[in-house]
C-alpha positions in Angstrom: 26.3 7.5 -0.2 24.9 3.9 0.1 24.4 1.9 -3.4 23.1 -1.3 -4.5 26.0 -3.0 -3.7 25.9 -2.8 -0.1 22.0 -3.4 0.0 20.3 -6.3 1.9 17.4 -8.5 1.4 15.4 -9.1 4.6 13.5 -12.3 4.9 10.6 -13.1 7.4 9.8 -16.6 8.3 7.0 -17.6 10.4 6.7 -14.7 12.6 4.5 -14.8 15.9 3.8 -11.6 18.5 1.5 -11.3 21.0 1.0 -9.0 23.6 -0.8 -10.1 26.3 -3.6 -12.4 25.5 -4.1 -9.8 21.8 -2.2 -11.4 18.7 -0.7 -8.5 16.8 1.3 -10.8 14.4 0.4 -14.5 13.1 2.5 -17.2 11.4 3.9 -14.1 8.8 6.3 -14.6 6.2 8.0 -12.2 3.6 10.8 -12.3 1.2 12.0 -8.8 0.6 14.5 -8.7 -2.4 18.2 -6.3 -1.9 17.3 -3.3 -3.2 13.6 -3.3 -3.8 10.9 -0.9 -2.2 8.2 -3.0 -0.3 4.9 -1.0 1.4 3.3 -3.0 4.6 -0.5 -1.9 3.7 -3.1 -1.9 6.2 -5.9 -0.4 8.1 -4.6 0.4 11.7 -3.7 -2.3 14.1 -3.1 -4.7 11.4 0.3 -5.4 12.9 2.2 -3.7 10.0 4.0 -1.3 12.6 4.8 -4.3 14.7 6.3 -6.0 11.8 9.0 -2.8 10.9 9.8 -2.9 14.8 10.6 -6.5 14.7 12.7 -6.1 11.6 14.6 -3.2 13.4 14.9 -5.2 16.7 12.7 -2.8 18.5 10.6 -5.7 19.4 11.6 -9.1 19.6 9.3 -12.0 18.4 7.6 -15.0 20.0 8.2 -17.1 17.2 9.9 -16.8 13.7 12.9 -16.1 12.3 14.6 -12.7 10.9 17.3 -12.6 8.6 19.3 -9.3 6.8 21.5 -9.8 4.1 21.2 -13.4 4.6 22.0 -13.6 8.4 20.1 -14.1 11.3 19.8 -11.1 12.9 17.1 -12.1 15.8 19.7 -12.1 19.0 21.4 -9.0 17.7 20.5 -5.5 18.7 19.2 -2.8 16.8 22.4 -0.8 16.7 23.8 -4.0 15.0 21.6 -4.6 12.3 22.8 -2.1 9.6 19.3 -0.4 9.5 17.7 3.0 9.9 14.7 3.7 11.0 11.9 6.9 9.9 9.6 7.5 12.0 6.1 9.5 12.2 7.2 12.0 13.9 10.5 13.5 13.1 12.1 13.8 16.7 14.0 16.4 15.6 16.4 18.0 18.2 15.1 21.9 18.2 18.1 23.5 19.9 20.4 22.0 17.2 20.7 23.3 13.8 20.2 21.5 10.7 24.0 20.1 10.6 24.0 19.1 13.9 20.7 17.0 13.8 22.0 15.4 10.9 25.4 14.8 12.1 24.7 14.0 15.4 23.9 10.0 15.2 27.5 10.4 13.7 29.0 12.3 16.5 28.0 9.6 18.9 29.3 7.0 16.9 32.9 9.1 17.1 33.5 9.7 13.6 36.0 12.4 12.8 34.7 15.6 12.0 36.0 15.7 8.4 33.9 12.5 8.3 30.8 13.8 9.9 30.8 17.1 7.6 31.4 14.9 4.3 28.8 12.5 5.2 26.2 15.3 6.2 27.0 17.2 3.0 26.6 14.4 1.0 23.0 13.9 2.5 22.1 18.0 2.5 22.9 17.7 -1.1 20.9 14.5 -2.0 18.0 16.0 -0.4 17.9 19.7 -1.2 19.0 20.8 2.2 22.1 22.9 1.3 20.8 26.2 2.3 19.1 25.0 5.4 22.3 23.9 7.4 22.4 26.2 9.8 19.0 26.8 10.5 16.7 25.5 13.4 13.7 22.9 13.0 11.7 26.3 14.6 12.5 27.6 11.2 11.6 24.8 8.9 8.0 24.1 6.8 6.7 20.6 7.5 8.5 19.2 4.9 12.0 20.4 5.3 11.8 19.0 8.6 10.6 15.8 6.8 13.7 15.8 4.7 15.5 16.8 7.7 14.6 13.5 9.5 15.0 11.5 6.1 19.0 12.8 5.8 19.4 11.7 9.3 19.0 8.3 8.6 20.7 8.7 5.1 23.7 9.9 6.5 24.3 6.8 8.3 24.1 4.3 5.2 22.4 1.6 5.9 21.7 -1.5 3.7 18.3 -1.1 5.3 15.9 1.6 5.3 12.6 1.4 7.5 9.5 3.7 7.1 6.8 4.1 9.8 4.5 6.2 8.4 6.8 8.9 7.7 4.2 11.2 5.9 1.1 11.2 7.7 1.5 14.4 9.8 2.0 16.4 6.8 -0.9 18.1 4.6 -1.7 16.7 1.1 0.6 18.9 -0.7 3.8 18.1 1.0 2.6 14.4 1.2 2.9 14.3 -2.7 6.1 16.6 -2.8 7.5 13.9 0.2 6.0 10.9 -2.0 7.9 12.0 -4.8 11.1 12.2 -2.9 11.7 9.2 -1.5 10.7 7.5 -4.6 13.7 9.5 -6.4 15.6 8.4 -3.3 15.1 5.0 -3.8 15.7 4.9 -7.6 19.2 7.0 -6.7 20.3 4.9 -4.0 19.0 1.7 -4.6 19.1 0.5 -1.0 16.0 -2.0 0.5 13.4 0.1 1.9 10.5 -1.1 4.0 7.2 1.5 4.3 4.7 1.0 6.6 1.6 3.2 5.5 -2.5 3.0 5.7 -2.9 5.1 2.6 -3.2 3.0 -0.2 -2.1 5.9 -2.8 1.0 5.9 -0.8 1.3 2.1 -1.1 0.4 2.2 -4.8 2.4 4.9 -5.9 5.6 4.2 -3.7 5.8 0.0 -3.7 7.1 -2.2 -6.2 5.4 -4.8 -4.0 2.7 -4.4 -1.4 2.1 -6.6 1.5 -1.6 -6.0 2.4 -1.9 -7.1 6.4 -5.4 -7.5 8.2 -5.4 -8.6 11.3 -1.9 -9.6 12.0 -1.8 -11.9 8.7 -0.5 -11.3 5.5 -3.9 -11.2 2.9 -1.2 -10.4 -0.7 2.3 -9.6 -1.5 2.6 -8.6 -4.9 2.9 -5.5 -7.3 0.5 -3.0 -7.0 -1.2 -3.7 -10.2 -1.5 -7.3 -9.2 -3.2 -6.1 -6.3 -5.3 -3.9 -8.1 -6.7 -6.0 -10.9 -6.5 -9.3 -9.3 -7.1 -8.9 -5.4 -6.4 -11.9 -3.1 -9.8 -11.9 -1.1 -12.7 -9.6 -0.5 -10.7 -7.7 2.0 -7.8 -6.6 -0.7 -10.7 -6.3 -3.1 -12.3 -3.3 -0.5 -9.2 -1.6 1.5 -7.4 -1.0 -2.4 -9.3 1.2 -4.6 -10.8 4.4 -4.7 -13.7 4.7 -5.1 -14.3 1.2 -3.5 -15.1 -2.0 -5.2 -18.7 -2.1 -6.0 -20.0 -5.4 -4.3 -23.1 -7.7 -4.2 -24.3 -10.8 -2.8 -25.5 -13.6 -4.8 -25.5 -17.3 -5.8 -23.0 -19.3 -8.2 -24.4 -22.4 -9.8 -23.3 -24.4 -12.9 -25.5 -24.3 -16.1 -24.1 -25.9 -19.7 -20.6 -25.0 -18.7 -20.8 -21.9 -17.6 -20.8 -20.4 -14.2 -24.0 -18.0 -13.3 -24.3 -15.4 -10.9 -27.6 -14.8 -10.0 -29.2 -11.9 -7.7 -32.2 -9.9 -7.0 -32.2 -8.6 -10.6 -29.2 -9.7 -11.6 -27.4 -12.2 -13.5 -24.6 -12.7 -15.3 -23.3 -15.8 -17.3 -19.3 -16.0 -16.4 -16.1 -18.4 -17.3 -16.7 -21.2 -14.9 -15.7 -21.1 -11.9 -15.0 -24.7 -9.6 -17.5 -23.5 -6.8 -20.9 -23.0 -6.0 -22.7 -21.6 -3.6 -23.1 -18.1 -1.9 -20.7 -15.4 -3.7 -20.0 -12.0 -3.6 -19.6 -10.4 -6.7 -17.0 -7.4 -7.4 -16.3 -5.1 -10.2 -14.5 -2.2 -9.9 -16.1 1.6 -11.1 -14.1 0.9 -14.6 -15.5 -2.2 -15.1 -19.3 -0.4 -15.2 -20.7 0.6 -18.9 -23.3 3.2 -18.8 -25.4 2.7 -22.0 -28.7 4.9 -22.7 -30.8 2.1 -23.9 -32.1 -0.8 -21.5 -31.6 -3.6 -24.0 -28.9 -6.1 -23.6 -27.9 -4.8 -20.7 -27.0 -6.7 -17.5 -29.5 -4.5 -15.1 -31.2 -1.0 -14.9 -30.3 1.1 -12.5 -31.2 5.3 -11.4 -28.5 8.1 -11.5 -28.3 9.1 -7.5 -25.4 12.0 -8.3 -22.4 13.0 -10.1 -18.6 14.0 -8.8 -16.8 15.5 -11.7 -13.3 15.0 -10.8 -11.9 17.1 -13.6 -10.4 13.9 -15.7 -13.3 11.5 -14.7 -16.8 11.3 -14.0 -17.7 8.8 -11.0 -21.7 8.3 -11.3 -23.0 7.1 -8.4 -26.3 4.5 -9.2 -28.8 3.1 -7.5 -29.5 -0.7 -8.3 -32.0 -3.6 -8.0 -32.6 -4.6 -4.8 -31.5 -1.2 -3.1 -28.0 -2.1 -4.5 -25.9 0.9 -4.8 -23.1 1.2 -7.2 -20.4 3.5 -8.7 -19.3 4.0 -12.3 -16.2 5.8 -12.9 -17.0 6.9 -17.1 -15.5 10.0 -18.8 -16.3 12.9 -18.0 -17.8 14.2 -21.1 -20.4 11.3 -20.6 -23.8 13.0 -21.3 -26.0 11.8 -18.0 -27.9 13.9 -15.4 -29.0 12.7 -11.9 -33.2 11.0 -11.7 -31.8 9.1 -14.9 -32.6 5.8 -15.7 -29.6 3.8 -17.7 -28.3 0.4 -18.4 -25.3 -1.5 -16.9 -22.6 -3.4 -18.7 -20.3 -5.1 -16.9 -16.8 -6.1 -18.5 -16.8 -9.7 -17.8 -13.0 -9.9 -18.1 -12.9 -7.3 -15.2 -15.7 -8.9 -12.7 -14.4 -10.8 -9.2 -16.3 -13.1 -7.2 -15.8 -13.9 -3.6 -16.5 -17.0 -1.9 -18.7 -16.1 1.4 -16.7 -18.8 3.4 -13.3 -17.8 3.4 -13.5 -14.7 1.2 -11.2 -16.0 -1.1 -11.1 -14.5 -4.9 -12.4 -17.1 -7.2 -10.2 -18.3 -10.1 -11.5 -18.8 -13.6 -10.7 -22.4 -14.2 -10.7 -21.5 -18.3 -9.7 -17.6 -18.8 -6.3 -16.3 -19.1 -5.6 -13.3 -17.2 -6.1 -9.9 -19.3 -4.0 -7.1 -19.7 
């Protein structure tokens, strides 16, 4: 079975695609390392399924340059790249048996049957599928036909693997099983693997970098708690995390070296930041402090409701200024819905956004926090 040995990197540089007069891709570049797992994250028609095609040679660029393993690969055909591809929906052949579907890319490439029955062996037994060989996708749960369409492109051993949103016809119960797999899959083989997913708990849970796309452009590329705690732009700062970012609009200014953010009942003194102007302030639910007494607190706000998720509480509030905002506490947090409570929020924690290009502001004097 493949190892990390005959792995390849795959490097983007300046890709363009349009079709028609809609751009799907703009001026995109990424660097994926041999051997590491990389999730395109993004709501749907970002471009992140275009991207995996280009890779693959499925479509072919306007502009931009695609290399595997170091080569150029953009005048070479999909067959010739030393990829394979996972799709959405498993295309399984249902007249074939297990064996056969598995073997069959195989058969048409004329390997010898010795070769064909090691290589699909090899697969059935990386993947659990032992038993199933002689049975019929007819005959299969969701997920073994999941697995089924996984060892089909195992048993070809790629330096390449490609995801397009392999998971997403299958419930939430075999999603996390499926999850689970192909990470053990990556950590055995070791080969490059590209996912294309919206889910961000897919992304987060899978990637050991995400590249969030909006819009055809690339917003981040980094690890998934760099993109957590420390998110590019407003966009990153909304599409990861759940519950969402809690946001509002306000004003930066500059008063005795520190930066203020002031809003309709709010404001907070912050490390300075080198902007003024219109802002728009995040904090994720952690970064909330419920406190009972209305002193020292940076604004008052009502109890709406309360989900109980078992190992957290989110408390859902309602602000100044009709602001609305979640808390995620724990859940043996004494509080009950009509309440009135104070807000803390950990400074170290809170994100503004500049409103003209929606770019995260920097501290210019505070060293990132872990």
């Amino acid at each position: 079975m493949t190892d990390s040995a005959t792995t390849s990197g795959v490097t983007l540089d300046a890709i363009n695609k349009s079709f028609g007069s809609v751009s799907a891709v703009r001026s995109f570049d990424l660097d994926i390392g041999a051997g590491e797992f990389v999730v395109l994250l993004g709501p749907s028609g970002c471009g992140k399924t275009t991207v995996l095609r280009i890779i693959a040679g499925l479509e072919e660029p306007d502009q931009g340059e695609i290399k595997i393993g170091g080569k150029v690969v953009n005048d070479l055909e999909p067959a010739q790249r030393d990829i394979a591809m996972v799709f959405q929906n498993y295309a399984l052949y249902p007249h074939m048996t297990v064996h056969q579907n598995l073997g069959f890319g195989l058969k048409m490439r004329k390997l010898a049957h010795h070769e064909i029955d090691a290589k699909v062996a090899r697969a059935a037994a990386v993947l659990g599928l032992d038993d199933l060989l002689a049975r019929k996708p007819a005959h299969l749960s969701g997920g073994q036909r999941q697995r089924v369409a996984l060892g089909r492109a195992l048993v070809r051993e790629p330096s390449v693997f490609l995801f397009d949103e392999p998971l997403s016809n299958l419930d939430a119960r075999l999603r996390l099983e499926m999850r689970s797999e192909i990470a053990q899959l990556h950590q055995r083989l070791g080969t490059t693997m590209v996912y294309v997913t919206h889910d961000q708990v897919e992304a987060m849970t899978l990637g050991q970098r995400i590249a969030v796309m909006k819009a055809g452009e690339l917003q981040q590329y980094a690890p998934p708690l760099e993109v957590y705690r420390y998110p590019a732009s407003l966009f990153v700062a909304a599409f990861v995390g759940s519950p969402p970012i809690n946001t509002l609009k306000g004003t930066l200014t500059t008063e005795d070296e520190r930066s203020v953010f002031n809003a309709s009942g709010v404001r907070l003194e912050l490390t300075p930041r080198s902007h003024a102007g219109p802002v728009t302030l995040g904090a994720r639910p952690e970064a909330l402090a419920i406190v009972s007494t209305v002193q020292d607190v940076d604004f008052t706000a009502e109890i709406a409701r309360l989900e109980l998720l078992g190992n957290e509480l989110l408390v859902h509030l309602n602000g100044p200024a009709n602001s609305t905002w979640i808390a995620r506490v724990d859940p043996e947090h004494r509080c009950a819905p009509r309440d009135q409570v104070g807000i803390k929020l950990d400074r170290a924690r809170v994100h503004l956004f500049s409103d003209s290009n929606h770019a995260r502001l920097e501290p210019t004097k505070l060293e990132k926090s872990e």
